[in-house]
PyMOL Python script that loads the backbone (N, CA, C, O; Angstrom):
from pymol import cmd

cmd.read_pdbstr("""\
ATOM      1  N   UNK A   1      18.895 -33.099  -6.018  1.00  0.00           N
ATOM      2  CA  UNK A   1      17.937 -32.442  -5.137  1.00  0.00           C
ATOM      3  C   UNK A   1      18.628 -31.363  -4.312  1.00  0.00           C
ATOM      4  O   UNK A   1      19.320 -31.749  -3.371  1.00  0.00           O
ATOM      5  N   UNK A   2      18.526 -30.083  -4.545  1.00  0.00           N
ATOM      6  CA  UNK A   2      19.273 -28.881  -4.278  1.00  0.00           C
ATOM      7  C   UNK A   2      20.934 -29.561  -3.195  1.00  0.00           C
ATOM      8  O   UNK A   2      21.177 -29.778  -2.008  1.00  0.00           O
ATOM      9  N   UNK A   3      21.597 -29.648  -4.368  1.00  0.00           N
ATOM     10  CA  UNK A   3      22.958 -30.225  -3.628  1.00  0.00           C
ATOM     11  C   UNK A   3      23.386 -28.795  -2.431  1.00  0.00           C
ATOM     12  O   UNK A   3      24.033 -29.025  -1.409  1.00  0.00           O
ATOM     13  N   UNK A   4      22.919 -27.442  -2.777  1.00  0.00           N
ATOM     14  CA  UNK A   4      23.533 -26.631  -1.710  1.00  0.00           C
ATOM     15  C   UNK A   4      22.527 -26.875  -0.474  1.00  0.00           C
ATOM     16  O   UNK A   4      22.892 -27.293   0.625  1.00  0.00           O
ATOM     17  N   UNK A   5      21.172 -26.541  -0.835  1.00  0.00           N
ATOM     18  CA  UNK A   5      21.077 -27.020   0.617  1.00  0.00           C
ATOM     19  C   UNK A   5      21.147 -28.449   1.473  1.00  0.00           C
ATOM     20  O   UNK A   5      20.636 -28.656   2.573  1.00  0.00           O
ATOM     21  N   UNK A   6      21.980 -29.442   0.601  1.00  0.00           N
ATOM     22  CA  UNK A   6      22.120 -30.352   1.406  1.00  0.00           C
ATOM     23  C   UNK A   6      23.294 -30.602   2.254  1.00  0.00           C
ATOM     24  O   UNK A   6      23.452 -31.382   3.192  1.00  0.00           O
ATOM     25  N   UNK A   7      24.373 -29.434   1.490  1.00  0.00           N
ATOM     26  CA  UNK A   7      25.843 -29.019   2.006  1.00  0.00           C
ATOM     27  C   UNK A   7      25.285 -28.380   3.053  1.00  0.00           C
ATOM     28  O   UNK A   7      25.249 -29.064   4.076  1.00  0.00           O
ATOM     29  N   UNK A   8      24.724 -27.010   3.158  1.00  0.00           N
ATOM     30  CA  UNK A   8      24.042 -26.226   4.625  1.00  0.00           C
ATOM     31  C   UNK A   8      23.836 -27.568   5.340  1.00  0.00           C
ATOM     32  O   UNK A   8      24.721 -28.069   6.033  1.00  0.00           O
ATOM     33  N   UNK A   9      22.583 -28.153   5.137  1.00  0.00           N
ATOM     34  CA  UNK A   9      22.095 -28.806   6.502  1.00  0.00           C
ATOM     35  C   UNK A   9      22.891 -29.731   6.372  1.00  0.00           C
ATOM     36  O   UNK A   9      22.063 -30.548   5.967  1.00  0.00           O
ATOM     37  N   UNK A  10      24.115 -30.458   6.385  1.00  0.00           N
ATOM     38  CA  UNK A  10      24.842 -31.853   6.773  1.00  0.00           C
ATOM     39  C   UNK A  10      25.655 -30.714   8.014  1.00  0.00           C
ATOM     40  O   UNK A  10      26.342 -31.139   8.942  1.00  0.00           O
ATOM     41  N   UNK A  11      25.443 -29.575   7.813  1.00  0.00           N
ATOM     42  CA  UNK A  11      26.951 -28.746   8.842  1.00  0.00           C
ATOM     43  C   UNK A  11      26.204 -28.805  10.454  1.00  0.00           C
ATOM     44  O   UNK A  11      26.839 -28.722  11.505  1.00  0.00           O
ATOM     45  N   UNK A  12      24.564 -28.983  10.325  1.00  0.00           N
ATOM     46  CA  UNK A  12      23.761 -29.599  11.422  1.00  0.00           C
ATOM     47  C   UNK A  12      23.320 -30.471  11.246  1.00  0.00           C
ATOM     48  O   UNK A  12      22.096 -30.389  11.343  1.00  0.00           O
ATOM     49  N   UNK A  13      23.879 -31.941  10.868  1.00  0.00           N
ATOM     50  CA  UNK A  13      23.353 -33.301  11.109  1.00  0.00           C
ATOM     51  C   UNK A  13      24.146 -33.547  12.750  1.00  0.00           C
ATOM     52  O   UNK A  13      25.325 -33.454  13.090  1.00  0.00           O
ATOM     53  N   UNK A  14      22.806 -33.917  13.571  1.00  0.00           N
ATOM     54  CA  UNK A  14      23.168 -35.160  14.894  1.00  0.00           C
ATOM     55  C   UNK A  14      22.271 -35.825  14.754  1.00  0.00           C
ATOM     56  O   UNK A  14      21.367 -35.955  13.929  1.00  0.00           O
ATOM     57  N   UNK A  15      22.688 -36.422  15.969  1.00  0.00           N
ATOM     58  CA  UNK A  15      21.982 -38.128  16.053  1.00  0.00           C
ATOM     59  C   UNK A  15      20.460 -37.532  16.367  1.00  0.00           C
ATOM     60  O   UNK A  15      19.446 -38.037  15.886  1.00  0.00           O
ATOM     61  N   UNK A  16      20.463 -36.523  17.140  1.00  0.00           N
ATOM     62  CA  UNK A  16      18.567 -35.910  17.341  1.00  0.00           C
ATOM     63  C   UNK A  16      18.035 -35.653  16.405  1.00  0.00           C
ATOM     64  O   UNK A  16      16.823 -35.865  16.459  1.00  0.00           O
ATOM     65  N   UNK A  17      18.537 -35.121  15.166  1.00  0.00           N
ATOM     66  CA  UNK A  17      17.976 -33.882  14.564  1.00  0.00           C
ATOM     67  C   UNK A  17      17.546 -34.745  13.470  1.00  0.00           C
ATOM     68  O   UNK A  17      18.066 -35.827  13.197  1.00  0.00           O
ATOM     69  N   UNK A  18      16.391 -34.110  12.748  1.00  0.00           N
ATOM     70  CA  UNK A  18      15.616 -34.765  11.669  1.00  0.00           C
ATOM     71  C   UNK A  18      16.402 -33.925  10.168  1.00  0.00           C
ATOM     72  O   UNK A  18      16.470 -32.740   9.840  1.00  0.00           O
ATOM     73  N   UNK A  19      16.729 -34.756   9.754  1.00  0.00           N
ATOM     74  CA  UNK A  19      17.602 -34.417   8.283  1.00  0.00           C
ATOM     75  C   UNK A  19      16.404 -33.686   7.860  1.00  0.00           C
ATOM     76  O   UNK A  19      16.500 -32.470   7.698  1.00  0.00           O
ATOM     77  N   UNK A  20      15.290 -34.279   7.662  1.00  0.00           N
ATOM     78  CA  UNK A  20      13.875 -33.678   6.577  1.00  0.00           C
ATOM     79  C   UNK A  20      13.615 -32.408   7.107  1.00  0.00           C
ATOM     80  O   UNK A  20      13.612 -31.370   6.445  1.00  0.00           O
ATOM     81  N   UNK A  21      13.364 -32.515   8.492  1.00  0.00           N
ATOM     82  CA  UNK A  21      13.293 -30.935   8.846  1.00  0.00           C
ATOM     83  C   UNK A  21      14.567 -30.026   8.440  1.00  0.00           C
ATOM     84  O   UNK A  21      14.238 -28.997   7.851  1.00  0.00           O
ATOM     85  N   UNK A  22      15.523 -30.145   8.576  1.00  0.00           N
ATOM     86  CA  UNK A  22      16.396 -29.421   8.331  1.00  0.00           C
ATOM     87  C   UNK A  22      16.619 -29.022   6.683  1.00  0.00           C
ATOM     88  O   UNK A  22      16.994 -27.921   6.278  1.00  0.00           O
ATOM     89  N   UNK A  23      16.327 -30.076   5.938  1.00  0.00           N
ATOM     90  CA  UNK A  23      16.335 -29.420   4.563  1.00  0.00           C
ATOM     91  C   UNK A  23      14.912 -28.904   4.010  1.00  0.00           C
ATOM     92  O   UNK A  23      14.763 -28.391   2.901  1.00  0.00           O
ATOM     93  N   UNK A  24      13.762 -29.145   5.071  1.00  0.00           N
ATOM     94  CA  UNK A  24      12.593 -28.028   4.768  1.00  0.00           C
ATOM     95  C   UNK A  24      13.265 -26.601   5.005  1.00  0.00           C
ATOM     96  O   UNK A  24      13.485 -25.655   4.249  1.00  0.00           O
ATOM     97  N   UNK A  25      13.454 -26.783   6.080  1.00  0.00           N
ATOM     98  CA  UNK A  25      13.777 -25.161   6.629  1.00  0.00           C
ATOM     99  C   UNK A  25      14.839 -24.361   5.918  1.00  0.00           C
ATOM    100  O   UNK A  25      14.873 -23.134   5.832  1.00  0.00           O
ATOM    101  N   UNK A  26      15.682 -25.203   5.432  1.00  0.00           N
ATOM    102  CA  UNK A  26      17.212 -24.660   3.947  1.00  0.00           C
ATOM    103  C   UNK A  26      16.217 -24.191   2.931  1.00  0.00           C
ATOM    104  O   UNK A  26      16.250 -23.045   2.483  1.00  0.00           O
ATOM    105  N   UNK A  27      15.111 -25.309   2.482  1.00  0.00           N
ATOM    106  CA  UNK A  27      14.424 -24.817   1.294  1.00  0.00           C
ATOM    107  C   UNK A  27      13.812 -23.673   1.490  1.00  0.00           C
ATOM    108  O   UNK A  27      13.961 -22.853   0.584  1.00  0.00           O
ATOM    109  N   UNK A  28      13.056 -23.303   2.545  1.00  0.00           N
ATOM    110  CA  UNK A  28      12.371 -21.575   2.800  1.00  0.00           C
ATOM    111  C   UNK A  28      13.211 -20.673   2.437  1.00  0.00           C
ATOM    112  O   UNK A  28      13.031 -19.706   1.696  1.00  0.00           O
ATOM    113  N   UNK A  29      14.283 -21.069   3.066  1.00  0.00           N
ATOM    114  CA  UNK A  29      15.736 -19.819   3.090  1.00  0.00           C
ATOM    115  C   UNK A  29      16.234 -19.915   1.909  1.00  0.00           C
ATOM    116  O   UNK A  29      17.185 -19.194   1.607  1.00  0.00           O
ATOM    117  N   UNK A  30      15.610 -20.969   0.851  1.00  0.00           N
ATOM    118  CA  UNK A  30      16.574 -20.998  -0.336  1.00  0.00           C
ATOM    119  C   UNK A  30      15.216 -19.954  -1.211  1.00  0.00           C
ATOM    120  O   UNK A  30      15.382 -18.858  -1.747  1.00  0.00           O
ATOM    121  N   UNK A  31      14.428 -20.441  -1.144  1.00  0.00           N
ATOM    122  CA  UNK A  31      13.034 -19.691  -2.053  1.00  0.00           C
ATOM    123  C   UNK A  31      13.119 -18.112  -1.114  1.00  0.00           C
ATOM    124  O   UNK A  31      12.985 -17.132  -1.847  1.00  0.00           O
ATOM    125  N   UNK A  32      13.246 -17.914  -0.184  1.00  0.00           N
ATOM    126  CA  UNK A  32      13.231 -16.665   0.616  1.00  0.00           C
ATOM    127  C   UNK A  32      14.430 -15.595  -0.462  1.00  0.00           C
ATOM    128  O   UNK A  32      14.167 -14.546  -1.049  1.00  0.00           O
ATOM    129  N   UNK A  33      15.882 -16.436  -0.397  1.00  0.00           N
ATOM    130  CA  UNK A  33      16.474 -15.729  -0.826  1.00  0.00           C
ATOM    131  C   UNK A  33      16.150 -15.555  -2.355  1.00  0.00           C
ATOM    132  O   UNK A  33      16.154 -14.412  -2.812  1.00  0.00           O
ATOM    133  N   UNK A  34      15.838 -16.736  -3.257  1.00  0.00           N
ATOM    134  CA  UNK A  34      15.025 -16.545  -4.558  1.00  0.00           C
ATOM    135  C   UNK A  34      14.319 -15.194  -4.680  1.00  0.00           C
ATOM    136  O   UNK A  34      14.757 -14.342  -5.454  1.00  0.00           O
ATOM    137  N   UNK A  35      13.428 -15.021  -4.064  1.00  0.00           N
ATOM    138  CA  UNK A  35      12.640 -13.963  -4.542  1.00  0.00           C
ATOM    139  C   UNK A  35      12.980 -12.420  -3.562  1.00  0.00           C
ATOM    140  O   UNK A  35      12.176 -11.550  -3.230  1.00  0.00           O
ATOM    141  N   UNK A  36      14.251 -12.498  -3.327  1.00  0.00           N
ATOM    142  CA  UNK A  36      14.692 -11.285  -3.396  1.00  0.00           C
ATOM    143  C   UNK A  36      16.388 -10.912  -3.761  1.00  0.00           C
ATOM    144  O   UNK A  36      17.036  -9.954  -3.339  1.00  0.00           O
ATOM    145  N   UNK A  37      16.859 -12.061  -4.725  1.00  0.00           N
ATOM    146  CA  UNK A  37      18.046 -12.235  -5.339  1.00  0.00           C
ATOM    147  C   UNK A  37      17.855 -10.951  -6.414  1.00  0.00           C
ATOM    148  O   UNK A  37      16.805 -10.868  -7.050  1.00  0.00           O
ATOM    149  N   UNK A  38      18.836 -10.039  -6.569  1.00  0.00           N
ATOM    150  CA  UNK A  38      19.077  -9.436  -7.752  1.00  0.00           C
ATOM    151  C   UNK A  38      20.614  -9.458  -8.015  1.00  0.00           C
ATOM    152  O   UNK A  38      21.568  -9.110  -7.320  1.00  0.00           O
ATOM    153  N   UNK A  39      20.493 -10.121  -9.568  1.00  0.00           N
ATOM    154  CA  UNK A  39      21.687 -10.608 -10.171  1.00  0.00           C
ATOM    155  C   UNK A  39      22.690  -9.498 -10.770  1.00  0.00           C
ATOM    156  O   UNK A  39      23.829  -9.658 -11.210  1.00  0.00           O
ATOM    157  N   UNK A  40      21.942  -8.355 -10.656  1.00  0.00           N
ATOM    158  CA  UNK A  40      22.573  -6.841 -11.296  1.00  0.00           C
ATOM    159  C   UNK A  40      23.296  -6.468  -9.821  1.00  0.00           C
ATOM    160  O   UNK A  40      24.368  -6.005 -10.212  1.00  0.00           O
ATOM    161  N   UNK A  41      23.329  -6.401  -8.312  1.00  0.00           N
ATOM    162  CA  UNK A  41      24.163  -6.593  -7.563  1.00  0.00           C
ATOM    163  C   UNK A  41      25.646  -7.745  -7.834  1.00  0.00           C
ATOM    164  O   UNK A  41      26.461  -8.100  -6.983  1.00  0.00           O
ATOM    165  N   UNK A  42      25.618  -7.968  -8.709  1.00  0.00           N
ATOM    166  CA  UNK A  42      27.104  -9.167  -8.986  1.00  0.00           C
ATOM    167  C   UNK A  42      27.273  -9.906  -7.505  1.00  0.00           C
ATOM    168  O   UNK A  42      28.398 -10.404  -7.470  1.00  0.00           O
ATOM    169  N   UNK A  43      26.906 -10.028  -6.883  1.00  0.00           N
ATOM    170  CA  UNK A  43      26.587 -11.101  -6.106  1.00  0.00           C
ATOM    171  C   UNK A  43      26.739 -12.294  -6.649  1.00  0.00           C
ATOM    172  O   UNK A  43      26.360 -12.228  -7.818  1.00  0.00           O
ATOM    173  N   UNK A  44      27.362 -14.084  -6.186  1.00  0.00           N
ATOM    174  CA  UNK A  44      26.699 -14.973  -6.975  1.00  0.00           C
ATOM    175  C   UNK A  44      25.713 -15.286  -5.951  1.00  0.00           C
ATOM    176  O   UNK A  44      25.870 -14.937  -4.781  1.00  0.00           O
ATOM    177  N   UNK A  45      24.496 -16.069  -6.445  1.00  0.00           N
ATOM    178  CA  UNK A  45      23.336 -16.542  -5.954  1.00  0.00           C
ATOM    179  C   UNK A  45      23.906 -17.352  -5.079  1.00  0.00           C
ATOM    180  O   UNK A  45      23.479 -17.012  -3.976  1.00  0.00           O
ATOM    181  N   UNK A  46      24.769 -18.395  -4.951  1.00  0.00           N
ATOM    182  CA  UNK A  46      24.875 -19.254  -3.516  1.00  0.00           C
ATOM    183  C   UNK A  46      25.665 -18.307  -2.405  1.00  0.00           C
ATOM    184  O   UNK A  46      25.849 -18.669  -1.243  1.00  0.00           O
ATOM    185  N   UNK A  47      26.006 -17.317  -2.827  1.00  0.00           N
ATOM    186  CA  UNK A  47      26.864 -16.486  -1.595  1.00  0.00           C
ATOM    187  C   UNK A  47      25.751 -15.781  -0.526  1.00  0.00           C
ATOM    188  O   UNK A  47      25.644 -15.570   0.683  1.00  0.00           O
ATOM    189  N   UNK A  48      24.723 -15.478  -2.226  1.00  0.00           N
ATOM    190  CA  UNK A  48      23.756 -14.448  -1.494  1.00  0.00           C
ATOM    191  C   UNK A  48      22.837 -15.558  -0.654  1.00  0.00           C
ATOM    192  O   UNK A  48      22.427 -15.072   0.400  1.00  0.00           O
ATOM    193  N   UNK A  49      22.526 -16.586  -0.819  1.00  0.00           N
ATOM    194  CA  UNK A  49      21.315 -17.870  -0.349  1.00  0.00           C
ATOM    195  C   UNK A  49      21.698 -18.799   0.328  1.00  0.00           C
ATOM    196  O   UNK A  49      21.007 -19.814   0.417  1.00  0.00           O
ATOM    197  N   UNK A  50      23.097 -18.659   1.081  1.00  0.00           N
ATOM    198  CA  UNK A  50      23.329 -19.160   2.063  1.00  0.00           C
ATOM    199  C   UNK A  50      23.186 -18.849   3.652  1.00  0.00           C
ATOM    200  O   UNK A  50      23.250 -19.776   4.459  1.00  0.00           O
ATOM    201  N   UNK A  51      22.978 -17.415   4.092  1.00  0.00           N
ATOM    202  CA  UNK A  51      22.974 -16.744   4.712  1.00  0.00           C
ATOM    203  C   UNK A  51      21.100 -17.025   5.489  1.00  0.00           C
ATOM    204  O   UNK A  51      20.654 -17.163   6.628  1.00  0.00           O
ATOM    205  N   UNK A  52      20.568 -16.994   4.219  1.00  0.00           N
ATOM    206  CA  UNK A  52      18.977 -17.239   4.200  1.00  0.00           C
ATOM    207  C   UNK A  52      18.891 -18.535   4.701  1.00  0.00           C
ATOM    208  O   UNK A  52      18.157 -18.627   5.685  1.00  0.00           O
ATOM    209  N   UNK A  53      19.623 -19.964   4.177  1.00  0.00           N
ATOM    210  CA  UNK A  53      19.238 -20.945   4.444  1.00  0.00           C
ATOM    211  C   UNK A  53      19.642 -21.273   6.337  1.00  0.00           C
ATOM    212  O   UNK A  53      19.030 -22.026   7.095  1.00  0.00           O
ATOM    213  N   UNK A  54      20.813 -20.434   6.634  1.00  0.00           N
ATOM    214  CA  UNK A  54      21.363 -20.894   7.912  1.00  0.00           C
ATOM    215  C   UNK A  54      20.240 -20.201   8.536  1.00  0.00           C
ATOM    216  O   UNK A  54      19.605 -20.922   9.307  1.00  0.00           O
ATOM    217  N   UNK A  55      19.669 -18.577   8.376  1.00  0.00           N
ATOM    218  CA  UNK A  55      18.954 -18.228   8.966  1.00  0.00           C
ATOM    219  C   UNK A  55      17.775 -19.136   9.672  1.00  0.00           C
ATOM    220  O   UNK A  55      17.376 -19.229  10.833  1.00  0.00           O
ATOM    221  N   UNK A  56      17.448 -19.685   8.582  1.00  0.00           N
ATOM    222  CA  UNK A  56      16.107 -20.529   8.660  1.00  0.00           C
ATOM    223  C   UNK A  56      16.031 -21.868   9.625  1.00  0.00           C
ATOM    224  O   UNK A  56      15.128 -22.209  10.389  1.00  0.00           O
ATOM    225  N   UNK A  57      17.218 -22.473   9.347  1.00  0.00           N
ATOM    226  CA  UNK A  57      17.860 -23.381  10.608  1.00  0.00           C
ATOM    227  C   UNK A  57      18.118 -23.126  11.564  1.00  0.00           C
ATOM    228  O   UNK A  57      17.763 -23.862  12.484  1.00  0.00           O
ATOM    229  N   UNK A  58      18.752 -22.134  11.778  1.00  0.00           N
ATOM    230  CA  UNK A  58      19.134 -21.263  12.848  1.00  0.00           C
ATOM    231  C   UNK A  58      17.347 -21.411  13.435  1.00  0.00           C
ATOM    232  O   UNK A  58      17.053 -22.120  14.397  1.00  0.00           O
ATOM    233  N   UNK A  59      16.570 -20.799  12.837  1.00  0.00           N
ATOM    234  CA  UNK A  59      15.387 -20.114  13.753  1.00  0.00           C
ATOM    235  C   UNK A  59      14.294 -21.660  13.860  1.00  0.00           C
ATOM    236  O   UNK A  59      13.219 -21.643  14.460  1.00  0.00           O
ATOM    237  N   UNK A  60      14.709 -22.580  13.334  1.00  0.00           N
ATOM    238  CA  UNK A  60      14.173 -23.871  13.382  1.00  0.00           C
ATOM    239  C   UNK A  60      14.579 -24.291  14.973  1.00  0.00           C
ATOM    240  O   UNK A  60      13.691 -24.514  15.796  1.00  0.00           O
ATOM    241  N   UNK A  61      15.521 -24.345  15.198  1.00  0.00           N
ATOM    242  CA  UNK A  61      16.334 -24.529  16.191  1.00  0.00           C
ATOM    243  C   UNK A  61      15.886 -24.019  17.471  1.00  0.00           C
ATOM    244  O   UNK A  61      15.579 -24.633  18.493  1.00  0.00           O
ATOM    245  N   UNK A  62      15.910 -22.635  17.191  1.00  0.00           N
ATOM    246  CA  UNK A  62      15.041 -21.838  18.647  1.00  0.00           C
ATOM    247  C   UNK A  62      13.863 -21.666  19.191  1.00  0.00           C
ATOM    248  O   UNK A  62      13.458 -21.457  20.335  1.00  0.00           O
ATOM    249  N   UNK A  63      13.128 -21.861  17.584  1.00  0.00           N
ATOM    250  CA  UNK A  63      11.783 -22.732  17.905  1.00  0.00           C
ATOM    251  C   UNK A  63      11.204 -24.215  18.211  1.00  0.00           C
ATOM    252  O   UNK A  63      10.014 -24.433  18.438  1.00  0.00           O
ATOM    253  N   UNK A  64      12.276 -25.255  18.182  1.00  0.00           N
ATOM    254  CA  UNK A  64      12.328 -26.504  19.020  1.00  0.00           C
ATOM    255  C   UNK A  64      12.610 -26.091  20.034  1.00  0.00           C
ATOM    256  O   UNK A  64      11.710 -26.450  20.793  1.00  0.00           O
ATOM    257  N   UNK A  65      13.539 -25.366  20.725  1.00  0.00           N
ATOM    258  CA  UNK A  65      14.302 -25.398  22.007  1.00  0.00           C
ATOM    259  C   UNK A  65      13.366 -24.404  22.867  1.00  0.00           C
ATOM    260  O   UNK A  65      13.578 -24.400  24.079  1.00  0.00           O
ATOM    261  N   UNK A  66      12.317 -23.531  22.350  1.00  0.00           N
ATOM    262  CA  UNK A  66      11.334 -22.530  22.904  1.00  0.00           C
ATOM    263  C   UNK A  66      12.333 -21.446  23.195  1.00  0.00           C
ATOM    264  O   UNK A  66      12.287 -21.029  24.352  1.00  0.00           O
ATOM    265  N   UNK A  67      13.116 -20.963  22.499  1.00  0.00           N
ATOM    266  CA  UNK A  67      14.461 -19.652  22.723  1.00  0.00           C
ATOM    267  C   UNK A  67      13.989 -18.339  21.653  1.00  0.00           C
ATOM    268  O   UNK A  67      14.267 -17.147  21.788  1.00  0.00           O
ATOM    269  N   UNK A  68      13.359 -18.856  20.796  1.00  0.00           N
ATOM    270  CA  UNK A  68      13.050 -17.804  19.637  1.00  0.00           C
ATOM    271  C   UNK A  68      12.626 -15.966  20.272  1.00  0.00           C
ATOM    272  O   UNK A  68      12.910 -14.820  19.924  1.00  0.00           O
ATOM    273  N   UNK A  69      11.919 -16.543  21.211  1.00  0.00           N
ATOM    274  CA  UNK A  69      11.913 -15.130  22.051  1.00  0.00           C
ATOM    275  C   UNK A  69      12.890 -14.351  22.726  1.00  0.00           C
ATOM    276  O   UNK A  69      12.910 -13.138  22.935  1.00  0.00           O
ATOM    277  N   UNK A  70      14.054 -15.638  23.168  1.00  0.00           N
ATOM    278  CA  UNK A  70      14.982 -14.888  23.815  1.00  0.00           C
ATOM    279  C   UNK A  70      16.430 -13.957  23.413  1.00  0.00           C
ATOM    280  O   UNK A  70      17.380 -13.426  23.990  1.00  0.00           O
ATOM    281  N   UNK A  71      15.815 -14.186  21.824  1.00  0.00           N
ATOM    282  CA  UNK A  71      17.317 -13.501  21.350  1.00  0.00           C
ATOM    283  C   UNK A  71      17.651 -12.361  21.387  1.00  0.00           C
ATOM    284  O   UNK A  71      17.083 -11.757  20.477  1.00  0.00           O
ATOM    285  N   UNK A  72      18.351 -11.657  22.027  1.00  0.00           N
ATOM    286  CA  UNK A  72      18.482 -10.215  22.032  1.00  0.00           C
ATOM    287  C   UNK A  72      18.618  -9.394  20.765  1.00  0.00           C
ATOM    288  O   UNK A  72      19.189  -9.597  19.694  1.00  0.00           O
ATOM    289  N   UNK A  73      17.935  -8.452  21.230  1.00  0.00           N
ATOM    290  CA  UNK A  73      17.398  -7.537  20.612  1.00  0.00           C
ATOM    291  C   UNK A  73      17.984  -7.160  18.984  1.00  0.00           C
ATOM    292  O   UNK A  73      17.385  -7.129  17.910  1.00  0.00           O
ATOM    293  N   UNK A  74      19.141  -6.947  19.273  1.00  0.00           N
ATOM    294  CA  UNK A  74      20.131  -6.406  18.606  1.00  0.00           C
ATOM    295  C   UNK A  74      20.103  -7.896  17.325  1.00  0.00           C
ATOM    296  O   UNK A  74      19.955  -8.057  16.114  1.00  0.00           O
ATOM    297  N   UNK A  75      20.296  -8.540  18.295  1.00  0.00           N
ATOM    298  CA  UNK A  75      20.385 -10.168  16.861  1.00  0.00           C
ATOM    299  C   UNK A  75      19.243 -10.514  16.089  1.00  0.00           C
ATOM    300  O   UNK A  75      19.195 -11.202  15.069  1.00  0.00           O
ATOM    301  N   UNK A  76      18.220  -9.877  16.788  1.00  0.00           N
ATOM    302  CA  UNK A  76      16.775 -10.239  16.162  1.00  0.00           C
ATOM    303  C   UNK A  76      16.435  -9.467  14.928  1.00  0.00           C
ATOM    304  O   UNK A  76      15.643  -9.762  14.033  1.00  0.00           O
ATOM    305  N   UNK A  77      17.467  -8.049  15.117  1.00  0.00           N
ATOM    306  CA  UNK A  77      17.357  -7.241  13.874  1.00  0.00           C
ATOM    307  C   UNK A  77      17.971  -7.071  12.777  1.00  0.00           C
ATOM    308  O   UNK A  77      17.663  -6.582  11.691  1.00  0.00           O
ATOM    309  N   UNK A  78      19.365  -7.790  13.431  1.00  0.00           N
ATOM    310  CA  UNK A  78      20.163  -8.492  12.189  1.00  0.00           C
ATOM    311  C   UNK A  78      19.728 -10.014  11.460  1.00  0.00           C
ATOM    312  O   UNK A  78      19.962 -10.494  10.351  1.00  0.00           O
ATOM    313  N   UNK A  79      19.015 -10.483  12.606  1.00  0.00           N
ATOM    314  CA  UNK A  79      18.613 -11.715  11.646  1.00  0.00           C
ATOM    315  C   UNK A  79      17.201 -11.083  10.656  1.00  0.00           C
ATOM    316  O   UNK A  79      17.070 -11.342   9.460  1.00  0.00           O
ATOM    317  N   UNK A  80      16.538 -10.494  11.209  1.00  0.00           N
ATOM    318  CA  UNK A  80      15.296 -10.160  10.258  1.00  0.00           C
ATOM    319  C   UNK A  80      15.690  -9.359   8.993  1.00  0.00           C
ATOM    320  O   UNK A  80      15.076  -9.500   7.935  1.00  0.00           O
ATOM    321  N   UNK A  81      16.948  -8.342   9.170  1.00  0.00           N
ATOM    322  CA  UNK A  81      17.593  -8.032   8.137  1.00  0.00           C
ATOM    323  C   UNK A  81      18.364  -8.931   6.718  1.00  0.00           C
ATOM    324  O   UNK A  81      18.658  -8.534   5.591  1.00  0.00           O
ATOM    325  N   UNK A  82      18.479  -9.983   7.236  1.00  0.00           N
ATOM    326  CA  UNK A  82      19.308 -11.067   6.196  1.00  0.00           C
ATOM    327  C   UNK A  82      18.118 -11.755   5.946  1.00  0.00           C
ATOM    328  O   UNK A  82      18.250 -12.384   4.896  1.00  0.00           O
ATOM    329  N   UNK A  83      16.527 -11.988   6.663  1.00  0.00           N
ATOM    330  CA  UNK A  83      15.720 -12.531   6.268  1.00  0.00           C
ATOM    331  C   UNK A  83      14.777 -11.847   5.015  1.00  0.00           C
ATOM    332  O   UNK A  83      14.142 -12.370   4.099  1.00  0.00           O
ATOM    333  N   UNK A  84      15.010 -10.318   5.449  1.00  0.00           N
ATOM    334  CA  UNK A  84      14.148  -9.699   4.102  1.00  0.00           C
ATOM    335  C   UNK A  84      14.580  -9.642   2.368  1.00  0.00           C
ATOM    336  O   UNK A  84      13.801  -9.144   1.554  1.00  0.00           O
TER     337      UNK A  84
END
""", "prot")
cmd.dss("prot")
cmd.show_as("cartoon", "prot")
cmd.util.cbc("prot")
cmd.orient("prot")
């Protein structure tokens, strides 16, 4: 059952945090990066779909904690950049 995103989310397992949520939110970032992977960039696919999956945790995170608004500016456009 996608062994990479279960490597991503164990790097945020605590005693709070819901494993299931965390490998929903890997899976978005894993299908996110899916459908905008191109394999003619020589990229490999887990280099390129890791970035996506932390994103997604990452923003899981700030939307439990109510922070998602507060990220400055500058980070909000680099994260939406690794999200497209």
């Amino acid at each position: 059952m996608c062994p990479l995103v279960r490597h991503i989310t164990a790097r945020f397992a605590r005693e709070d945090t819901d494993m299931d949520d965390l490998f929903q939110e890997g899976c978005i970032g894993l299908i996110k990066a899916l459908e905008s992977y191109n394999p003619e960039r020589g990229i490999k696919f887990s280099t390129y779909a890791v970035p996506f999956m932390l994103g997604e945790i990452r923003l899981m995170g700030c939307r439990k904690n109510g922070r998602a608004e507060s990220l400055p500016e500058k980070r909000t456009v680099l994260l939406a950049f690794y999200l497209i």
